[in-house]
C-alpha positions as CSV (number, residue, x, y, z in Angstrom):
1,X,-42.5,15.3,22.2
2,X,-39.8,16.7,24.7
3,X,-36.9,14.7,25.4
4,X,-36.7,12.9,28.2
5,X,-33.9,14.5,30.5
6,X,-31.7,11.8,32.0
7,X,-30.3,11.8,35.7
8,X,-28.6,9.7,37.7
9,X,-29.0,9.5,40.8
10,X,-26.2,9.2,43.6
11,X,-26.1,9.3,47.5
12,X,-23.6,10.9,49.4
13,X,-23.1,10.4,52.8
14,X,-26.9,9.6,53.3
15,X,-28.0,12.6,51.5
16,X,-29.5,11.6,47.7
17,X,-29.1,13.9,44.8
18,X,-29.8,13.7,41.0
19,X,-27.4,15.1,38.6
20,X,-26.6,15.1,34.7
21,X,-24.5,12.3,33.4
22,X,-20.8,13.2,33.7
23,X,-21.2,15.3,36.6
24,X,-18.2,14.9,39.3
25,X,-18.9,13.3,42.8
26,X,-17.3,16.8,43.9
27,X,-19.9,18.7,42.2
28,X,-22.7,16.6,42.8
29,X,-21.7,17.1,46.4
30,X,-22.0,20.9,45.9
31,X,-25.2,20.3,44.3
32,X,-26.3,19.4,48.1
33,X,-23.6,21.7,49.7
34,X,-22.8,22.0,53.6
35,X,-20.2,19.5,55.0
36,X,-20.5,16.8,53.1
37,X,-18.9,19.2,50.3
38,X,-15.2,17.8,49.9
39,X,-12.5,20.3,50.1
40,X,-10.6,21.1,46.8
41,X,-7.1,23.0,46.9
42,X,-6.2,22.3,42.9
43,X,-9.7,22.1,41.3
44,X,-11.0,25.2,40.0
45,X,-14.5,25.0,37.7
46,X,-13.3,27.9,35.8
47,X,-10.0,26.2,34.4
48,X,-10.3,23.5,32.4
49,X,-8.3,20.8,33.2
50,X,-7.7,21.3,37.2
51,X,-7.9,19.0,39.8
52,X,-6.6,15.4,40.4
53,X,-3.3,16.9,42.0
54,X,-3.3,18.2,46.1
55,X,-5.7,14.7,46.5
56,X,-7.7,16.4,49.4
57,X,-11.0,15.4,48.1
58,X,-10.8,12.0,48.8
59,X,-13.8,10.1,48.9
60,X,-14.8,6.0,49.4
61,X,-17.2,4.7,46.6
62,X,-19.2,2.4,48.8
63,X,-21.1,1.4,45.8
64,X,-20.1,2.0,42.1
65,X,-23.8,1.7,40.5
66,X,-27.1,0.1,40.4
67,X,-26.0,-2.3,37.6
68,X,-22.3,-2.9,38.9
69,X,-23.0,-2.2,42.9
70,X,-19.0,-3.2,43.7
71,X,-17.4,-0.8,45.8
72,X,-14.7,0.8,44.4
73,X,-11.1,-0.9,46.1
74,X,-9.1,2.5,46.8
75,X,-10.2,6.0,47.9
76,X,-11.1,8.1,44.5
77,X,-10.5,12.0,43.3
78,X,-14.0,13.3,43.6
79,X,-13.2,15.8,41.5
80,X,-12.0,13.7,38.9
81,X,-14.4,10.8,39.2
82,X,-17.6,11.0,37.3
83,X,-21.0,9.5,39.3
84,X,-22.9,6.2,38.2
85,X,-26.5,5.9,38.3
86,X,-27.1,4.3,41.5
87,X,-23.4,5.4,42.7
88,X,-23.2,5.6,47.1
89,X,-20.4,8.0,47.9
90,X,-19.0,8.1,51.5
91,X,-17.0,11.6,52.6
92,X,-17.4,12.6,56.1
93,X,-19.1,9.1,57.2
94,X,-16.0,7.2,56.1
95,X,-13.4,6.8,58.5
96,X,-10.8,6.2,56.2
97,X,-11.4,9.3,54.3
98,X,-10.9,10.7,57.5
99,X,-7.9,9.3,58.2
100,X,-6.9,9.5,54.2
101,X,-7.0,13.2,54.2
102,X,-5.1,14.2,57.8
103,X,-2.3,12.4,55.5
104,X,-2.7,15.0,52.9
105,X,-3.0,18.0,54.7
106,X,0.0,16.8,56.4
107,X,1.6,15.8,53.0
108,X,1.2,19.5,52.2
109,X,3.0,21.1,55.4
110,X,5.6,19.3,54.9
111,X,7.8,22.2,53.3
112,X,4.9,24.9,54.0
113,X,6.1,27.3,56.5
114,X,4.4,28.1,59.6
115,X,4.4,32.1,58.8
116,X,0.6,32.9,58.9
117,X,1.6,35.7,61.1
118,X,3.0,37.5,58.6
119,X,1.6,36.2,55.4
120,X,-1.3,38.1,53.5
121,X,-2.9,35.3,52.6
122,X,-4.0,34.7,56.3
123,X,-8.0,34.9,56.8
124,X,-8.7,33.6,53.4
125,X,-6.3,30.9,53.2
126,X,-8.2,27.5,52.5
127,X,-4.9,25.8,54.0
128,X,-5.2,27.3,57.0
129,X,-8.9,25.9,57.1
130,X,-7.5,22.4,55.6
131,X,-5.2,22.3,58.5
132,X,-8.0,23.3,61.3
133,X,-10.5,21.3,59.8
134,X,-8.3,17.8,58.8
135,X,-4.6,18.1,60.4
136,X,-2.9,16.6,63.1
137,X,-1.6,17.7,65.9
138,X,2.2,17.6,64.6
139,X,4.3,16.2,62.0
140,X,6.7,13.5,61.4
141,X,9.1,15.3,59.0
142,X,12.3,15.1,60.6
143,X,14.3,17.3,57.4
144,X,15.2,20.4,56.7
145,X,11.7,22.1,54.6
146,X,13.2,23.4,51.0
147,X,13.5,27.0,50.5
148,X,13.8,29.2,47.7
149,X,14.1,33.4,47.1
150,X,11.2,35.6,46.8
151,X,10.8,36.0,43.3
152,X,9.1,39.7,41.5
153,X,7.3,38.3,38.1
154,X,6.3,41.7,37.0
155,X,5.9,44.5,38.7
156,X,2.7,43.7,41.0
157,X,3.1,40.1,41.8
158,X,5.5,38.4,43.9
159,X,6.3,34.9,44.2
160,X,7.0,33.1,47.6
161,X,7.4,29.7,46.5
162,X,8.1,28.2,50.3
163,X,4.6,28.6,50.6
164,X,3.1,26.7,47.3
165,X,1.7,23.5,47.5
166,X,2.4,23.1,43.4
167,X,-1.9,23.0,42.9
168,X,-1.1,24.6,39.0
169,X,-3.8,26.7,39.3
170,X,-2.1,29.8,38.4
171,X,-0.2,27.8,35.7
172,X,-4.6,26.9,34.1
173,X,-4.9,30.6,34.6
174,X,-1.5,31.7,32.6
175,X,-2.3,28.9,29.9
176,X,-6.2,30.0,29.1
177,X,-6.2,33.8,29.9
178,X,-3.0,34.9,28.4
179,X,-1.9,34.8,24.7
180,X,1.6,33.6,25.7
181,X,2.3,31.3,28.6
182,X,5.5,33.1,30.5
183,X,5.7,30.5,33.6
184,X,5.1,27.0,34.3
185,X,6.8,24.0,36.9
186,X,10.2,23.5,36.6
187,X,11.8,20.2,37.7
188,X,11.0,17.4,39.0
189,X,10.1,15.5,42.3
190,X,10.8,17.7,45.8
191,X,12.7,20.2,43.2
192,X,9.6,21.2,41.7
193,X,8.6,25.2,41.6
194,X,6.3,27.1,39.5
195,X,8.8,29.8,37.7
196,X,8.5,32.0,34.9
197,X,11.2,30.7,32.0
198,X,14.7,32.7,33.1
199,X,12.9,34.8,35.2
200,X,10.6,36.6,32.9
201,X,8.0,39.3,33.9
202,X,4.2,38.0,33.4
203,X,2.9,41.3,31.9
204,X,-0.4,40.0,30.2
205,X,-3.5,42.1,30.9
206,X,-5.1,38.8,33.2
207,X,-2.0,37.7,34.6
208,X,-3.1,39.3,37.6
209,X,-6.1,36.2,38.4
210,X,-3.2,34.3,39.7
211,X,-3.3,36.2,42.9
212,X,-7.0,35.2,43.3
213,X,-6.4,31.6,42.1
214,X,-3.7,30.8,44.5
215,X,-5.4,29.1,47.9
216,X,-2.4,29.9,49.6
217,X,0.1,32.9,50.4
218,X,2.1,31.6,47.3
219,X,1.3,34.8,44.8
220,X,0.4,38.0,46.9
221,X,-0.1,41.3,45.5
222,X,2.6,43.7,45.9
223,X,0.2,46.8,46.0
224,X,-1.3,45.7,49.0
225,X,1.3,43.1,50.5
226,X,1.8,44.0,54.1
227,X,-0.2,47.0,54.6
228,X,-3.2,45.9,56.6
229,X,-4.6,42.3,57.8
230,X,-7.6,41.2,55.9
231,X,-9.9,40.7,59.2
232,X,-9.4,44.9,59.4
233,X,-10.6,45.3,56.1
234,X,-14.4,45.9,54.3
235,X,-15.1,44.2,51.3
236,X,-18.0,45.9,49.2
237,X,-19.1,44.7,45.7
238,X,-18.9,47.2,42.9
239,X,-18.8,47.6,39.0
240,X,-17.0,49.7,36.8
241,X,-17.5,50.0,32.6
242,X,-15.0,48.3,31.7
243,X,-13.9,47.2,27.9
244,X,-11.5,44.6,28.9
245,X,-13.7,42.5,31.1
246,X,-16.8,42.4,33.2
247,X,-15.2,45.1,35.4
248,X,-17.3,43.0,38.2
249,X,-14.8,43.3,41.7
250,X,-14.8,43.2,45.5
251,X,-13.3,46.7,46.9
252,X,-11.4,46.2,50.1
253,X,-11.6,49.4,52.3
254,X,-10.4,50.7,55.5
255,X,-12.0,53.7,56.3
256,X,-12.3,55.3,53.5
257,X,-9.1,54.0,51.5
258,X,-9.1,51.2,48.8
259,X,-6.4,49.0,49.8
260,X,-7.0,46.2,46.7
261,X,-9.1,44.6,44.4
262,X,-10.0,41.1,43.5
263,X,-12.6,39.4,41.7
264,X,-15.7,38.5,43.5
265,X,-15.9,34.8,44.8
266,X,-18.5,32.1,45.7
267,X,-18.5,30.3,48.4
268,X,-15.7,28.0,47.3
269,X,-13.7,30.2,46.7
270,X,-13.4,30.7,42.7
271,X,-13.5,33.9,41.4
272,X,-16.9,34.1,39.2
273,X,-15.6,36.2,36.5
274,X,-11.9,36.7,35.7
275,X,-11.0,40.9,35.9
276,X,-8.2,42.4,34.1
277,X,-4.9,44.2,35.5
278,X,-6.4,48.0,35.1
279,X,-9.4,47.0,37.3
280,X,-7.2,45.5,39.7
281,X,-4.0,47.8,39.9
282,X,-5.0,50.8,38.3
283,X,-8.4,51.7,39.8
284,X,-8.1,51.8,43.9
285,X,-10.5,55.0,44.2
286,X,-14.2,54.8,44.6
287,X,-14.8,57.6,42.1
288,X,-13.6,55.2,39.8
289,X,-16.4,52.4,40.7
290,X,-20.2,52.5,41.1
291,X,-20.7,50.6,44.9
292,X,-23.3,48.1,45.2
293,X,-23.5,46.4,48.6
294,X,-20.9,45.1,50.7
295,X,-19.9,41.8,50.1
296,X,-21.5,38.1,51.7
297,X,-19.4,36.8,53.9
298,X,-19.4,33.4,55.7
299,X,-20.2,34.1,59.0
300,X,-17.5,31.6,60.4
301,X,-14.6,33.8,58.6
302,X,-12.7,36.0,60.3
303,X,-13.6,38.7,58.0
304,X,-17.0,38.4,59.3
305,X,-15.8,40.3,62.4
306,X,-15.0,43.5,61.0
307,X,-18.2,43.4,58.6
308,X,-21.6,44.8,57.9
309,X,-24.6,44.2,56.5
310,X,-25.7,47.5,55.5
311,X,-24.3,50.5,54.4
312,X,-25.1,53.9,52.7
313,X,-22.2,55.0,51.1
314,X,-21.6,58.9,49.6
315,X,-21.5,58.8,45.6
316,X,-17.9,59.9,46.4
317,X,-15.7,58.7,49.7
318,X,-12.8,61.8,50.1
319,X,-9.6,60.8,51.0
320,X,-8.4,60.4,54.9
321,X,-5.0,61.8,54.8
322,X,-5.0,61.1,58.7
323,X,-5.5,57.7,57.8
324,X,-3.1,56.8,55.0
325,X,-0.3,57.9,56.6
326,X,-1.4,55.7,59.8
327,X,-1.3,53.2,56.9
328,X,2.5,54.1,55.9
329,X,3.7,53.8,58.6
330,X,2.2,50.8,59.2
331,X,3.4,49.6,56.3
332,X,7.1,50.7,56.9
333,X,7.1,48.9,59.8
334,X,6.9,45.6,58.4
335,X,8.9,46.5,55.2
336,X,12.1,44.2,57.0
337,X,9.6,41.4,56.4
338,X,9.6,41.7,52.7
């Protein structure tokens, strides 16, 4: 005989779902997907041991469980906080959850700069959709926001710590895909930055998944750092053989010109399966790639603009020389901002 397969079952904002024991109100709320889905800045399914930091998946346990049916007193991590059989999760419905996280996202401007203008990360920042989505209309910090120097760790990433929000995910991604973890936080309190130990280069192989990991403009990639806007670009899947990793990316184009690479994501976000520094760097020519469609996006992004659905692409796109110097100068333009 089979084994029975146990689920409990938990309702979340209305909607009932049954999961596996030790699943996370935040994933059981992905199970469902749509709004009800809380947002996550820190957690990251592919890192073990995220989440429980930026606190902007708040949710109220209305019920704990069929044999205990208290509520829980405070607002809980869902991303921390395991379901109970019977378990009635409020997200959106709850007022204070409402209220709870326009406190966060305000928490988290604090010393965030205002610069979307100018930073890469704009168009794909999940800030920028925590702020639209949660934030008020202003804030009540009176001080001066902390500031620190742009920082090179190697020779392709940059570091603009004004802009982090401290959610350790590029620390998770240093600690479980390189041999040898180079950087970490240093200090305490409002002093607290993520640094490499006296300012050593990250050179491993995977380093580079910090830039995908990072939800803000924190960690940028200084191969494609101010040279085009992302809403300008096309993203198209493709594969490479590759014997470091899945060799699994998302090109970005304009025109015919690879301006970067980055791992392919889901629709939270997280990068399905970690690439290594060659595919990402080394490789920005489509003779180097086999194309396979161009890539899904949400049709509320601003990337959606630019898109397509379809596309027939040559087996090999020749360069536009027309083009990349459009790009250069481009680029030199905004080299002050650097």
């Amino acid at each position: 005989m089979a084994e029975e397969i146990v689920k409990f079952k938990v309702t979340i904002d209305g909607i009932p779902v049954e999961v596996a024991p030790g699943t996370t109100i935040l994933n059981a709320a992905r199970q469902i997907g749509g709004d009800i889905v809380p947002p996550a800045m820190c957690y990251y399914s592919k890192l073990e041991g995220t989440g429980g930091k930026c606190r902007t998946c708040l949710v109220k346990v209305s019920k704990g469980s069929e044999k205990d049916p208290r509520p829980m007193p405070k607002l809980v991590a869902s991303c921390r906080t395991t379901v109970m059989d019977g378990m009635e999760v409020q997200n959106i419905t709850s007022p204070d959850v409402v209220e709870a996280r326009k406190g966060v996202v305000e928490m988290l401007l604090i010393n965030h700069p205002l610069d979307c203008p100018v930073c890469d990360q704009a168009g794909e920042c999940k800030l920028q959709d925590l702020g639209y989505e949660h934030g008020d209309e202003g804030t009540r910090y009176e001080f001066e926001r902390r500031t620190f120097e742009r920082i090179d760790i190697g020779d392709k990433i940059q570091l603009h710590m004004n802009r982090c929000i401290l959610c350790y995910r590029c620390v998770f991604v240093a600690n479980q895909l390189t041999n040898e973890r180079e950087h970490g936080v240093l200090n305490r309190g409002d002093h607290s930055e993520i640094s490499t130990f006296i300012h050593k280069a990250l050179n491993h192989d995977f380093v580079g998944n910090v830039i995908d990991v990072c939800p803000v403009g924190a960690l940028t990639d200084k191969t494609f750092r101010f040279k085009n806007r992302v809403w300008f670009t096309k993203p198209v899947d493709a594969h490479r053989d590759c014997p470091t990793c899945a060799g699994k990316v998302t090109l970005w184009y304009k025109g015919e010109e690879v301006l970067r690479v980055t791992g392919r994501k889901d629709e939270y976000g997280e990068v399905e399966e970690f690439i290594c520094n060659t595919c990402r760097f080394e490789t920005k020519s489509t003779s180097d790639w086999t194309l396979e469609e161009p890539t899904p996006v949400d049709h509320e992004s601003v990337i959606g603009a630019n898109h397509y659905l379809n596309f027939n692409p040559p087996a090999v796109i020749h360069e536009d020389k027309k083009l990349q110097l459009a790009n250069e100068e481009q680029l030199a333009r905004t080299e002050r901002l650097k």
